[in-house]
N, C-alpha and C positions, 0 to 999 in steps of 0.2 A: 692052875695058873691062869691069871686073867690076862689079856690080852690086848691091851688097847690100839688104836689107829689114830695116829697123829697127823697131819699133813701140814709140810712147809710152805710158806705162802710168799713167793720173791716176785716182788712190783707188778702185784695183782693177779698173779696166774700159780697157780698149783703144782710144783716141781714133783713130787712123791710121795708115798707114805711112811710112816715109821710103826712097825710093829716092834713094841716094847710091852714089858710088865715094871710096874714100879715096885718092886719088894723092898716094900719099909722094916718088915720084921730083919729081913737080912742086910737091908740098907744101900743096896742095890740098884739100879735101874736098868734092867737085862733086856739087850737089846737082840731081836728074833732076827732082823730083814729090815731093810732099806727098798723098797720099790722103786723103781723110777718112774717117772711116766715116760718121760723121753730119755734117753741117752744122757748121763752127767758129763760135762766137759771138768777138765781141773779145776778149774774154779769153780764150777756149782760142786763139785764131790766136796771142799774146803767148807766153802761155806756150810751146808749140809750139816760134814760132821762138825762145825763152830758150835750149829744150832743144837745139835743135839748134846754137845759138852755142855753148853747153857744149859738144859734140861734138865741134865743130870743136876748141874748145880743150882739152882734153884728149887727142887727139889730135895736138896742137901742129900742126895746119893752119891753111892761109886760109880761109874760105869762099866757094863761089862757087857761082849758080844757073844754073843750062844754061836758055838760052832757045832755045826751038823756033818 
């Protein structure tokens, strides 16, 4: 499984990273962890996972979150 690191970028400062794999065979975008750098208030957590629904869709997957 590969692994990538995404990071969200809201008015020029760096909120987190996103550890995800995009499985196109399965169609997919399996999401590992959410980092924060700081602490999410409600409204950065919203926005956040907006971004990463975009992701997914744009990438024309499902989304799904790996529970450990």
């Amino acid at each position: 499984m590969t692994v990538h690191e995404l990071s969200r970028l809201d008015a020029r400062r760096l909120v987190g990273k996103l550890d995800a794999t995009a499985d196109r065979k399965a169609g997919v975008l399996r999401v590992e962890a959410v980092h924060q750098d700081a602490p999410f208030d409600k409204t950065m957590t919203a926005a956040v996972e907006s971004e990463i629904k975009d992701l997914a869709h744009w990438l024309e997957l499902d989304l799904t979150r790996e529970t450990h």
